[in-house]
N, C-alpha and C positions, 0 to 999 in steps of 0.2 A: 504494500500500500504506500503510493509518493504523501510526499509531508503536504502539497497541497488537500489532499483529501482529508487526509489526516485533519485538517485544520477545520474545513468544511464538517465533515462528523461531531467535532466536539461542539462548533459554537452552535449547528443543530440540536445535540441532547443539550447544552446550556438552555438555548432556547427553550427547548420543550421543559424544561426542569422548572425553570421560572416563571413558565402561565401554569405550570403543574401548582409551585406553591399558591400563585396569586388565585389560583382559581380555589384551592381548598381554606387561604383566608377569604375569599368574598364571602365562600357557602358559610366558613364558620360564623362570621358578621350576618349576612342574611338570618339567623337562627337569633339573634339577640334582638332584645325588646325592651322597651321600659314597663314597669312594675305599673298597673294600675293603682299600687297605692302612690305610684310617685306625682304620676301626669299630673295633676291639680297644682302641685307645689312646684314643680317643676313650671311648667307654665307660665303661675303669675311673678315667680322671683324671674322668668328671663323677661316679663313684660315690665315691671319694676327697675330692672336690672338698665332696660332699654330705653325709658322715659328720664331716670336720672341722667345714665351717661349723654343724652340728650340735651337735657338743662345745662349740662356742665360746660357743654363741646358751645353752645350759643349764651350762655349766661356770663361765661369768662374772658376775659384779652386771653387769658394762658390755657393752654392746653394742657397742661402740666397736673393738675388734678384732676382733668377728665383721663388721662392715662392713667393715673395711677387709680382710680375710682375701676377703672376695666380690667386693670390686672388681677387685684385684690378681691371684687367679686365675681370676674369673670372665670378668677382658679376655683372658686367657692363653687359656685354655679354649675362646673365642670366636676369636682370632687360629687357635689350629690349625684350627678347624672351616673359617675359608674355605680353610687350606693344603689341608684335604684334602677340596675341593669336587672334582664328576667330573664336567662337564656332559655330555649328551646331545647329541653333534651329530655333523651329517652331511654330508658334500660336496656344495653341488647344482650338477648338471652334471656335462659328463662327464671323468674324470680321465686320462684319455689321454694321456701325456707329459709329467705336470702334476706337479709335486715339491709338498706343503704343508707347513707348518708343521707340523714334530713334537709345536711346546712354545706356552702362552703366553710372553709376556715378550717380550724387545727386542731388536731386531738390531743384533749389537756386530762383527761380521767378514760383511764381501764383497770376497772377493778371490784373486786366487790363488794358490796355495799351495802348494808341495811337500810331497807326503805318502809316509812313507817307510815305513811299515810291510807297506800291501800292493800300493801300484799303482807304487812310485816313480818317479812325475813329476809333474806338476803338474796341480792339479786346482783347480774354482771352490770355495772355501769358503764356506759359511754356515752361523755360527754365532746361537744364539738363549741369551739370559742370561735364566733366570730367579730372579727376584727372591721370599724369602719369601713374599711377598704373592699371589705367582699361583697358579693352578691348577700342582698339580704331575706329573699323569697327562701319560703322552707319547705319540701315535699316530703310526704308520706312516707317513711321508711321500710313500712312490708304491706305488701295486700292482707287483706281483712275487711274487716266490717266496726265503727265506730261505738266502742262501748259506750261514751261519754264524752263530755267539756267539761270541764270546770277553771273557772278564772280565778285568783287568788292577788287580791293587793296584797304589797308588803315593799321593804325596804331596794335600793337601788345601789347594792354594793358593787364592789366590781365583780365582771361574771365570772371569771374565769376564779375566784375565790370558791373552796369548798361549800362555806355559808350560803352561797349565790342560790345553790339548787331549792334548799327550804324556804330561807330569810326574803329572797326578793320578787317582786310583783312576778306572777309565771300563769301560764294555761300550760292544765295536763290534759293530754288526750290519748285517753285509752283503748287501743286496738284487739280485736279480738280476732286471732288468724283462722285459717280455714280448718285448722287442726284441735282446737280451742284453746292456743295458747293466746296470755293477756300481756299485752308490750305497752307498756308505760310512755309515750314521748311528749317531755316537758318543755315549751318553749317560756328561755328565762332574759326578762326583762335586764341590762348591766347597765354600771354608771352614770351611763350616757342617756341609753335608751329610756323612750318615755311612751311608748304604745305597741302592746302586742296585737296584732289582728289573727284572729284564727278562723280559717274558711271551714272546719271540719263543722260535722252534723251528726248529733247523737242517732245512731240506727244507722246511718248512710254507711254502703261499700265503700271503700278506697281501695287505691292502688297505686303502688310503686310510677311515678313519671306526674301524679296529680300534685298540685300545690296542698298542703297543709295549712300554709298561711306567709304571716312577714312580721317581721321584728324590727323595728327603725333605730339604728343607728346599733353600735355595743355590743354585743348580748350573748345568748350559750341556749345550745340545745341540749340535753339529756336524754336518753333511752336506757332503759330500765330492760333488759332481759333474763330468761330466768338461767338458772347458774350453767345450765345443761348446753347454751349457746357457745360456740367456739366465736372468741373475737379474732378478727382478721384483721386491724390496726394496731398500732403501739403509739405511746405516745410522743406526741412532737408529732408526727404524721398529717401532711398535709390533705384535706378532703376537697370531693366536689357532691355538691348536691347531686342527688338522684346517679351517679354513678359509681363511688367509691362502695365498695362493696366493706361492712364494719364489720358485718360477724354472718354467722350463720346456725341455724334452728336445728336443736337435734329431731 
């Protein structure tokens, strides 16, 4: 093969390589959405956001604080838009005993734990800390059928604290799987955070890939399994909602 050809082939697969990536980031961008709880706030802070820097740009000789008025909440404005990112994703494979990940963010508890409010004894905990910066939408960790809600005020520690799981404002929603086993998953209000919304409905089926709900800003998920579940995470262990596989159901 002469080195012209030679040359011709490679910057063909370069080419091919790099609409190969740019086309699987469009797909993955095509799959992302804003959180219906964000749109509203979202919205009026950019329309807000667009009438001051307005004022400023025709109210002043200097332009000098209408830049700096754009920078300052234009990074603000942009920080909420990824908090209230809502990707599109889905389980592949089949979920059959399989617990996922409620939440992005990082595995901060696996272990076991005495749980006193509804099973009292011990049960395998995993906990998931999410951080500002993640996606904050939370999805159903196993198929079943919704035992219950319940919403609990209480204090606004930081979450990733042990105290967090009992002490601070949380919704438990207790799942009943197809086998009759009962999985506890508690979404817990952190330092920051100041509104749980939970989409679940006592009686209603779930399934692995549905939303459970959202947590604004801070916060920590919990699932409660019973000791017979092998966990699949350790901690420090980075998660993604609805795909990281945490444990699974004997």
């Amino acid at each position: 093969m002469n080195y012209e050809l030679r040359i011709i082939l490679y910057l063909c697969t370069t080419k091919n390589t790099i609409n190969y990536l740019m086309g699987e980031r469009i797909k993955k961008l095509k799959k992302i959405r804003i959180h219906r709880e964000g749109t509203n706030e979202l919205t009026l802070s950019m329309l807000a956001i667009a009438l001051i820097g307005t004022g400023l740009w025709y109210a002043l000789d200097t332009t000098i604080p209408f830049w700096i008025f754009v920078v300052i909440f234009g990074a603000a404005w942009l920080m909420a838009l990824n908090f209230y990112r809502c990707p599109i994703r889905y389980f592949n494979g089949d979920t059959d005993k399989l617990v996922v990940a409620p939440a992005d963010g990082k595995i901060v508890v696996v272990e076991e734990a005495e749980e006193h409010t509804y099973f009292h004894d011990k049960r395998l905990m995993i906990s998931i800390f999410m951080s500002p910066l993640n996606v904050h939408a939370n999805w159903f960790p196993i198929d079943g059928k919704v035992k219950f809600v319940k919403h609990f005020n209480g204090n606004y520690h930081k979450a990733w604290l042990p105290k967090a799981s009992e002490e601070n404002e949380h919704a438990d929603i207790m799942i009943t799987t197809p086998d009759g086993q009962d999985i506890l998953c508690r979404q817990i209000a952190g330092a920051l955070a100041r509104r749980i919304v939970t989409y679940a409905k006592e009686g209603e089926e779930c399934y692995i890939d549905e939303h459970l709900g959202f947590i604004k800003l801070g916060s920590r998920v919990d699932v409660y399994l019973p000791l017979t579940a092998r966990a699949c995470v350790t901690m420090g262990q980075p998660t993604t909602g609805d795909q990281t596989v945490i444990a699974k159901l004997a």
